[in-house]
Structure formats: C-alpha cells, structure tokens
C-alpha positions as CSV (number, residue, x, y, z in Angstrom):
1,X,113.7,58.6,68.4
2,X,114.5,57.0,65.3
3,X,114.5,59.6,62.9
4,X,116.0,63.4,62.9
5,X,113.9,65.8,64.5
6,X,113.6,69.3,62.6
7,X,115.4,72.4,64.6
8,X,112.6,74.5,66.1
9,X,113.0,78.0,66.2
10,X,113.5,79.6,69.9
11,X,114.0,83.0,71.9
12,X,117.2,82.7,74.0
13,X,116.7,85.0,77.1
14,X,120.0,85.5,79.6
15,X,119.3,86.4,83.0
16,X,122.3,86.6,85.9
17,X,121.7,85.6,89.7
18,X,121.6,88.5,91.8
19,X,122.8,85.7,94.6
20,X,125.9,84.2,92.8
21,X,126.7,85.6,89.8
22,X,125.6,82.6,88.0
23,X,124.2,83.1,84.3
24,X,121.1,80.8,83.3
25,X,119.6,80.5,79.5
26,X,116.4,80.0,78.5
27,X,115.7,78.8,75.0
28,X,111.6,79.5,74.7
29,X,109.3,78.2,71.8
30,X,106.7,80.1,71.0
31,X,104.0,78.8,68.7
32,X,103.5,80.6,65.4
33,X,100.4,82.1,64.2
34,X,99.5,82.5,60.9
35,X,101.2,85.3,59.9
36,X,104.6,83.9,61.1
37,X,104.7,86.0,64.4
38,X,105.3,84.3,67.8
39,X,102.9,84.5,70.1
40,X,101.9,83.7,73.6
41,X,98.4,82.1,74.4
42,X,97.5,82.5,77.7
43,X,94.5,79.6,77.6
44,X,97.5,77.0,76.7
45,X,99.7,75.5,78.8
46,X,103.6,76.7,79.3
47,X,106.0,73.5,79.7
48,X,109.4,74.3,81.5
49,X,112.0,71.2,80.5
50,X,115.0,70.3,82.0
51,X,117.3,68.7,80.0
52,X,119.3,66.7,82.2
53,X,122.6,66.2,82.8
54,X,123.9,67.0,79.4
55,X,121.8,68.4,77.2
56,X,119.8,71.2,76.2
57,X,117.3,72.3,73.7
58,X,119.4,71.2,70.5
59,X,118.6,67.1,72.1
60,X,116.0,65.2,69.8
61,X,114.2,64.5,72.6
62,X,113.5,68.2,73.7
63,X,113.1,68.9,70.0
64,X,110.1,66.3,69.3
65,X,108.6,67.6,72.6
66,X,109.0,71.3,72.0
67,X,107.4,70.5,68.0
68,X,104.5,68.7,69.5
69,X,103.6,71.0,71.5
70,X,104.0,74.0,69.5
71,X,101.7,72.0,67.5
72,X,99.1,72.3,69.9
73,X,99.9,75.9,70.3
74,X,101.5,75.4,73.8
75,X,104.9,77.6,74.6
76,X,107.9,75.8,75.8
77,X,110.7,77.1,77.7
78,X,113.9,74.7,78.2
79,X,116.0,75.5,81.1
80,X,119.7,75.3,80.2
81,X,121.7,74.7,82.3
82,X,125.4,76.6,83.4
83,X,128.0,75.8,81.4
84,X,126.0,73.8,78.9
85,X,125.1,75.1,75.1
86,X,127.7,77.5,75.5
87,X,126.4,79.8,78.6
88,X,128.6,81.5,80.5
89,X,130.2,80.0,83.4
90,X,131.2,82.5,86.4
C-alpha cells in the first residue's frame, strides 16, 4: 500500500481460555449507519482476519481491508493474537 490508510474505529472484546488461561482480543469493525451508530447486518458477510505473525489490526493492510469492507457494510473482526497489541500474556 502506498499511501497511509485512515484508523478505523473498532470494539475490542477480551475473552480468557477456560483451557489455559490464555487471553485473546478481538478488535471488531462494525459498519456505521447513518446516524453514526454501529450496527450489525445479518444479510452481510462477517470476515475474521488473522494478522500474521506480527501484526494486528493497527497494520495498513488490515486497515484497507477492514475500510473496504465496512464500505460495503460487511463487519470485520481481527483476531489478535497473545502477546501482540498489548494483550495480556499468562
């Protein structure tokens, strides 16, 4: 990508493995109607992304994807993964 891609605006949700202990992070777009509210269509399509080895939702990549889609009213939710963007590591 060869220019900057705008922030997008997400919902971080932490959840904790009953198995391990282990604390996951998901950063979830939502698409915006037109009174500035997120909302959730359920006749669109819900991308999870994985970012790799080291990245997460801040990574132009996942930020051109995640404003495409919102575009196209679509919800995104990027997996991050432990350790990385600052989650907790057990």
């Amino acid at each position: 990508i060869v220019n900057g891609v705008e922030d997008q605006e997400h919902v971080r949700v932490w959840t904790q493995s009953r198995f391990d202990g282990e604390y996951l992070a998901l950063d979830i777009a939502f698409p915006v109607n037109v009174e500035g509210e997120f909302v959730h269509y359920l006749d669109k399509p819900v991308y999870l992304i994985l970012h790799g080895l080291n990245g997460g939702s801040h990574e132009e990549y996942v930020k051109d994807l995640v404003n495409r889609r919102r575009a196209e009213n679509s919800t995104l939710v990027v997996l991050i993964a432990r350790g990385m963007m600052d989650t907790k590591m057990v």
